[in-house]
ROMARVEX-812333 format. One record per residue (C-alpha): residue number from 1; residue in one letter; y, z, x. Coordinates in pm, whole numbers, plus 32768, in hexadecimal, padded with zeros to 4 digits. Example, Ala and Ser with C-alpha at 12.3 -4.5 7.8 and 13.67 -1.06 7.14 Angstrom:
<atoms>
> 1;A;7E3E;830C;84CE
> 2;S;7F96;82CA;8557
</atoms>
This chain:
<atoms>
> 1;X;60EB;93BE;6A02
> 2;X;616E;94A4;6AEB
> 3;X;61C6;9601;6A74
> 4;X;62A8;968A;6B64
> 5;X;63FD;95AF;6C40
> 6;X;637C;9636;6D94
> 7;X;626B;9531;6D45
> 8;X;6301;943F;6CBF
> 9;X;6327;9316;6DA4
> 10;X;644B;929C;6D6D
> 11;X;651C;93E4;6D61
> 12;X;64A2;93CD;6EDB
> 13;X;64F9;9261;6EFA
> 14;X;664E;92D7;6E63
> 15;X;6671;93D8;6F85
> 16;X;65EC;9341;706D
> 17;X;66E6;9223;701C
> 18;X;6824;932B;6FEA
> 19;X;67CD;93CD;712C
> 20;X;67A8;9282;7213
> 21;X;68FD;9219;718B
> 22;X;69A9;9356;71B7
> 23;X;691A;9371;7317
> 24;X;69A3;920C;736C
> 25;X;6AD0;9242;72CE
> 26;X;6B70;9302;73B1
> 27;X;6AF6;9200;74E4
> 28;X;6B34;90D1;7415
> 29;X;6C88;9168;73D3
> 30;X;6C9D;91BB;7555
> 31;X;6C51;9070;759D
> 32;X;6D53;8F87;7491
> 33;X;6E2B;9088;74F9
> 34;X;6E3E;9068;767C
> 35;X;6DF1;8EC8;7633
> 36;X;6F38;8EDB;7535
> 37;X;6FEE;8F8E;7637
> 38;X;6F99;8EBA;7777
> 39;X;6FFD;8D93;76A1
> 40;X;712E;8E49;7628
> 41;X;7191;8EAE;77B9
> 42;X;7144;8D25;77EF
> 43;X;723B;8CBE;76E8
> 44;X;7339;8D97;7752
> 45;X;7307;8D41;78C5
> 46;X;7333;8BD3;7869
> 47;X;742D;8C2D;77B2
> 48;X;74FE;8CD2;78BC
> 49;X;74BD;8BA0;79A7
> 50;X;7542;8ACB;78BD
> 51;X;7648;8BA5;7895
> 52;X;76A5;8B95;7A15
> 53;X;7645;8A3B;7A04
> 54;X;775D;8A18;78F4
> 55;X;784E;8AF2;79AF
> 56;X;7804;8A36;7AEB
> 57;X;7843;88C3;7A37
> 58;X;7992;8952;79B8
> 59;X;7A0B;89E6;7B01
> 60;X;798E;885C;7B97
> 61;X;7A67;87C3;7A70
> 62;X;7B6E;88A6;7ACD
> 63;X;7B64;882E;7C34
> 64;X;7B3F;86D0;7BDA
> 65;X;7C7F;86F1;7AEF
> 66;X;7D49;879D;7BDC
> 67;X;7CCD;868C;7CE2
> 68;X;7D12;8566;7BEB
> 69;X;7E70;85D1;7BBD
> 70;X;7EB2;8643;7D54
> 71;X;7E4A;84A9;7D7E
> 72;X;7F1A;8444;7C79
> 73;X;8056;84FB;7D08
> 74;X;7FD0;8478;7E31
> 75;X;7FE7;82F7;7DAD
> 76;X;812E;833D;7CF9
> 77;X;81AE;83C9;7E50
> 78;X;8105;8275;7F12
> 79;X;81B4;819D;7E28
> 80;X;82F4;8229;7E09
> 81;X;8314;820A;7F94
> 82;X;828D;80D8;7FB3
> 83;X;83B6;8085;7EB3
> 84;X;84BC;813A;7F90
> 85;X;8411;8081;80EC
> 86;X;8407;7F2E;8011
> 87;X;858C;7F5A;7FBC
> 88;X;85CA;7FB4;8128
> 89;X;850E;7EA6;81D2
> 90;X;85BA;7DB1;80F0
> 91;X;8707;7E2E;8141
> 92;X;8697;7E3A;82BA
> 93;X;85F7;7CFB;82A0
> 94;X;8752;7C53;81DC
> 95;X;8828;7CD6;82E4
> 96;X;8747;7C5F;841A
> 97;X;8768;7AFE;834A
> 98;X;88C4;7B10;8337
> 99;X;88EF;7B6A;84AA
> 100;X;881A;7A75;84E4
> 101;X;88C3;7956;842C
> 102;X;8A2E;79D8;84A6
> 103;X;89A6;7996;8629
> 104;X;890D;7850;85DB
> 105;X;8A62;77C4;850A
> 106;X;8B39;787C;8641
> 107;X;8A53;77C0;8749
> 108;X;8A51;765F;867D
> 109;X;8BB2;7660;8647
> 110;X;8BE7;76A2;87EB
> 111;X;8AFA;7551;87C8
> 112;X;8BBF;74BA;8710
> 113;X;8D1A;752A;8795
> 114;X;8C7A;749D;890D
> 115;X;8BF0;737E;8879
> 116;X;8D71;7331;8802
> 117;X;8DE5;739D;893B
> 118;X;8D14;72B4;89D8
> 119;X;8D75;7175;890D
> 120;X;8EFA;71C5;891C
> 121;X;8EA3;71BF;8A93
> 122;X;8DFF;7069;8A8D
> 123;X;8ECC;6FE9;89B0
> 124;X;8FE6;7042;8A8C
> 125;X;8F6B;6FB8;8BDA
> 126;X;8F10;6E7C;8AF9
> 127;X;906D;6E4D;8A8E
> 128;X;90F4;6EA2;8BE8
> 129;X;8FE6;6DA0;8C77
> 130;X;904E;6CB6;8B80
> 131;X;91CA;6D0E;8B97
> 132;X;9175;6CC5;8D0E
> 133;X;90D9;6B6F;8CEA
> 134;X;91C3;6AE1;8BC9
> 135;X;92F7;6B46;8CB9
> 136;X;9241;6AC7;8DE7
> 137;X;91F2;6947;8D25
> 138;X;937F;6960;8C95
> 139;X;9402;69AA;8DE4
> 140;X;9309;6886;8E6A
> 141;X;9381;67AE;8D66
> 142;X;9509;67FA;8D20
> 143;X;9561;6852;8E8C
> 144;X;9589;6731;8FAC
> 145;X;9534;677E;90F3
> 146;X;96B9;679C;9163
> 147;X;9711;687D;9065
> 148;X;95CB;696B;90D2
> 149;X;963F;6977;924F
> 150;X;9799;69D7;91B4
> 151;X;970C;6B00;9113
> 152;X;964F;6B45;9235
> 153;X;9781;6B2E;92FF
> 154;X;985F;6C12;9229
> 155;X;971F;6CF9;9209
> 156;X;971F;6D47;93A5
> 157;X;989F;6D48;93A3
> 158;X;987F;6E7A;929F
> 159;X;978B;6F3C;9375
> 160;X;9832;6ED4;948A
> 161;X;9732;6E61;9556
</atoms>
């Protein structure tokens, strides 16, 4: 057995073992260290692009809001004139009808009012034709030949011919 610690194999073992892990600490903490901090400057620069990320997507959803609503104004603002243009075309539209219709009654009653004109015209010269040949075929008929140079007669003696 071994008398003294200095000889003693595993007291050096021991040391040996003590000493290797305090000289690695200090690396081995070095290194979990800077690897815990680049992954901690990783998270937080993720974290800050996803933070302007985020505050980019909100300003875009702000824009797109304030968009959605300019368009609906917009449509609101279509429709309400196409309302106001739809009640003044109709009106327009009535009023050219009406003209319209007010010419075409004035011209067919000028038609008409000709058409009568017409027929009270050749219903006239029938009834003067007629008057004409009725008198002519009574005179004929009632009236001898004597009595016709006796109006003839009395007829120059009035002009004095």
């Amino acid at each position: 057995m071994p008398t003294s610690i200095l000889e003693d194999s595993t007291f050096w073992v021991a040391s040996s073992f003590i000493i290797f892990i305090l000289l690695t600490i200090k690396p081995l903490k070095e290194f979990f260290n800077n690897s815990l901090e680049n992954k901690i400057n990783s998270i937080t620069k993720e974290i800050d692009e996803s933070s302007d990320l985020k505050d980019q997507s909100i300003k875009l959803l702000e824009e797109m809001k304030k968009k959605q609503k300019d368009s609906d104004i917009l449509v609101n603002k279509i429709i309400e004139d196409s309302k106001t243009n739809t009640v003044q075309y109709e009106k327009e539209l009535k009023q050219r009808l009406k003209s319209t219709l007010e010419k075409r009654e004035k011209n067919f009653q000028q038609r008409i009012n000709n058409e009568i004109f017409k027929a009270e015209q050749d219903i006239k010269e029938l009834i003067i034709l007629t008057s004409i040949y009725v008198t002519q075929k009574r005179i004929e008929k009632n009236i001898s030949t004597s009595d016709n140079n006796n109006i003839i007669l009395n007829s120059l003696k009035k002009i004095n011919f």
